[in-house]
C-alpha positions in Angstrom: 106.9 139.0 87.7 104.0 137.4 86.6 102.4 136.5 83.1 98.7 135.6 82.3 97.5 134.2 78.9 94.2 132.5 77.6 95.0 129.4 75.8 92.1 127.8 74.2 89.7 126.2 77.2 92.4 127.3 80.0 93.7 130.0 81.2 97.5 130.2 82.2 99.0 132.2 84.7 102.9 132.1 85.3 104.8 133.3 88.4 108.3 134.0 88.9 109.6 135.4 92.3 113.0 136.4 92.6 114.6 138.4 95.8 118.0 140.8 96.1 118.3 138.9 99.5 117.2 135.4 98.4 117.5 134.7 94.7 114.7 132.3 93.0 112.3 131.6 95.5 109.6 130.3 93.5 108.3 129.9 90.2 104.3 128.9 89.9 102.2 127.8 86.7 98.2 128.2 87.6 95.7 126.8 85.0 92.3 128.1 85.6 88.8 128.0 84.3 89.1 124.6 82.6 86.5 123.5 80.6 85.7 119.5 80.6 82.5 119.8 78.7 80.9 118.6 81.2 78.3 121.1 82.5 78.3 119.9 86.5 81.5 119.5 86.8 84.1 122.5 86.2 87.7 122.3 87.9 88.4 125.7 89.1 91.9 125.9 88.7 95.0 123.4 89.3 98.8 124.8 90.5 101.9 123.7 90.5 104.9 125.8 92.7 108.3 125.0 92.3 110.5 126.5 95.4 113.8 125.4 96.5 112.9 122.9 99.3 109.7 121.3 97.7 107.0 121.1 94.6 103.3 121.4 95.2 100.3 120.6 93.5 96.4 122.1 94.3 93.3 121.5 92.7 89.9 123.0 93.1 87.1 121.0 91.6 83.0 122.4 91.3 80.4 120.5 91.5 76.8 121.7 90.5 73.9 120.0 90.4 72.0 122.3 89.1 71.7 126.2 87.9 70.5 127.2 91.7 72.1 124.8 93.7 76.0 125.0 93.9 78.1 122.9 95.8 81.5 123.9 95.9 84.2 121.5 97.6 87.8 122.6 97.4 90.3 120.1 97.6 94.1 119.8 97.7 96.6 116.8 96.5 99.3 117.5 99.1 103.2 115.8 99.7 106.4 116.9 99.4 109.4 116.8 97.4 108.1 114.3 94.5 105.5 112.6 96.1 102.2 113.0 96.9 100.5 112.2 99.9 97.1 112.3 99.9 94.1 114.2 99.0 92.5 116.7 101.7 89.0 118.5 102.0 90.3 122.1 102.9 86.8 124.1 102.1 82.6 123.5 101.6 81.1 126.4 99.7 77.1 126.4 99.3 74.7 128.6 97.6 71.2 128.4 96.5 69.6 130.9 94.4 65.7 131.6 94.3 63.9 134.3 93.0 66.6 137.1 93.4 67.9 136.1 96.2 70.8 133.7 97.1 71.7 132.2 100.2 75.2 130.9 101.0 77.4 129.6 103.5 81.2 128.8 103.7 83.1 126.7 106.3 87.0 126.3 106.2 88.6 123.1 107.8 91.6 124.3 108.5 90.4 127.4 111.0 93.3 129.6 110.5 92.9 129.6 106.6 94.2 126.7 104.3 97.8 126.9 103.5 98.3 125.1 100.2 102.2 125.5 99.9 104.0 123.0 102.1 107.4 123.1 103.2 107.7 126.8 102.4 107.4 128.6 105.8 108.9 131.9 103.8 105.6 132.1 101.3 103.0 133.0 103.8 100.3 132.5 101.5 97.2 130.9 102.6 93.3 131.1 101.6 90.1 132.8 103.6 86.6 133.7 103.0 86.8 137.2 101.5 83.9 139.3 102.5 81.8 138.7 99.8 81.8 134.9 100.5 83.8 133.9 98.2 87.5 132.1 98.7 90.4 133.9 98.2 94.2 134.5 99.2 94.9 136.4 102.2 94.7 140.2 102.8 94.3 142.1 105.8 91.9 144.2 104.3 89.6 141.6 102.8 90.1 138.8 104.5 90.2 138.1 108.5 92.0 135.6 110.1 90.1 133.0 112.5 86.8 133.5 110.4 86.0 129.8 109.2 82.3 129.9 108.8 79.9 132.2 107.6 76.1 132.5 106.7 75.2 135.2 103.9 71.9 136.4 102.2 72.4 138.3 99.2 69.2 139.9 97.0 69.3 141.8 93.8 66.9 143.7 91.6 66.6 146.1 88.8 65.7 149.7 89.6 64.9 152.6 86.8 66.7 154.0 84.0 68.6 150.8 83.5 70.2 150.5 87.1 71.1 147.9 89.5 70.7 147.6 93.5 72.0 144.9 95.8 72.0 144.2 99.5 73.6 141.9 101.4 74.0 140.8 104.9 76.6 138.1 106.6 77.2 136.5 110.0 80.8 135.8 110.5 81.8 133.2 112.7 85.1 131.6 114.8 84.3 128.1 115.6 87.6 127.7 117.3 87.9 130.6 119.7 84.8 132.7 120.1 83.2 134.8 123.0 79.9 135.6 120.8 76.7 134.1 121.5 76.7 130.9 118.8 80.4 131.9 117.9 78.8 134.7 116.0 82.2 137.3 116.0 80.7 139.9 113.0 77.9 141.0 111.5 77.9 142.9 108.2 75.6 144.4 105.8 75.5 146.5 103.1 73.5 148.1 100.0 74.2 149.4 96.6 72.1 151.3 94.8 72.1 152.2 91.1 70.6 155.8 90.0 70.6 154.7 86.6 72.9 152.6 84.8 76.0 155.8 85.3 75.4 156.2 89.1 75.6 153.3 92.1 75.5 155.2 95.6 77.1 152.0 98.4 76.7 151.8 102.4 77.5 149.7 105.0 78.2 148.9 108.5 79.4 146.3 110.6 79.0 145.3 114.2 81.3 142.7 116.9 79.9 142.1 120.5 81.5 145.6 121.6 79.4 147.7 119.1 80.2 148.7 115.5 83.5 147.6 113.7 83.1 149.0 110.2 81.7 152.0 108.4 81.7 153.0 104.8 79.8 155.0 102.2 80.8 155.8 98.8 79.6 155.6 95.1 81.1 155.0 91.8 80.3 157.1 88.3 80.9 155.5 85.4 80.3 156.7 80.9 
């Protein structure tokens, strides 16, 4: 059961998980989008989780120089029980825009993803690059385990009658047990095109060392 809310300058999202087989097995508060006023510095979102063996605390600060240069580091306060530890570096997100076109690259320190809850081997929740680059929790479909660093070039442009096209393309890569050339394990790219500002036509393919991995077309219609 969960339960999301804006209040004010934050947003609040409240989790309660309980099992037939286990009972309460957690409970987690997430504030995110917190506004300091500042405009380089933006905390992303801070979480506490409540289990029955532990309490946990993550926080994900931004820091951006400026409106085309954003450097993202996500860091963690981690400990158990009531105490806290220390603070860890667990991701590096970069991106520069110019002209249309933004470049970015992602590299996780922890190569099997970063798993924020400690002590908790029963909430098998960790975070991965998702396939557009950005960080997000784990899902087979979105996110691939053992990819910790990536290189992506995005463009975008208008087209007629009001419509939108973008392309894309990333190089995935395993730093920690790779066969590729450069530990390059995946290339991916794909294209969106809008016919108008009702119609967007999508495409794309991917390709490993042994020859394509991933197909897809489709579209979306929208009024």
């Amino acid at each position: 059961m969960y339960m999301k809310a804006p209040l004010g300058c934050v947003d609040l999202l409240a989790v309660l998980s309980i099992s037939c087989a286990n009972g309460f097995e957690l409970a987690k508060f997430e504030f995110s989008d917190i506004q300091l006023g500042l405009p380089w510095l933006s905390v992303n979102w801070i979480d506490v989780v409540f289990t029955t063996q532990a309490k946990s605390v993550n926080a994900v600060f931004s820091f951006t120089p400026d409106k085309s240069v954003c450097l993202t580091p996500y860091w963690a306060l981690e400990g158990g029980g009531n105490s806290i530890a220390g603070v860890s570096l667990k991701a590096l997100l970069f991106s520069y825009t110019w002209n249309g076109a933004t470049f970015r690259a992602g590299h996780l320190f922890d190569e099997d993803g970063w798993q924020p809850y400690l002590n908790y081997p029963g909430y098998d929740l960790a975070y991965g690059w998702a396939w557009d680059g950005t960080l997000t929790y784990y899902n087979e479909c979105k996110v691939p385990r053992g990819y910790d660093e990536y290189l992506g070039l995005q463009i975008g442009a208008d087209t007629c009658c009001g419509g939108e096209s973008n392309a894309s393309v990333f190089w995935w890569f395993d730093t920690g047990d790779s066969v590729g050339l450069f530990d390059v394990e995946e290339v991916r790219a794909s294209v969106e095109a809008g016919i108008g500002s009702n119609l967007t036509l999508m495409g794309g393919v991917g390709f490993k060392g042994t020859g394509p991995s991933w197909l897809r077309f489709g579209g979306t219609v929208s009024w």
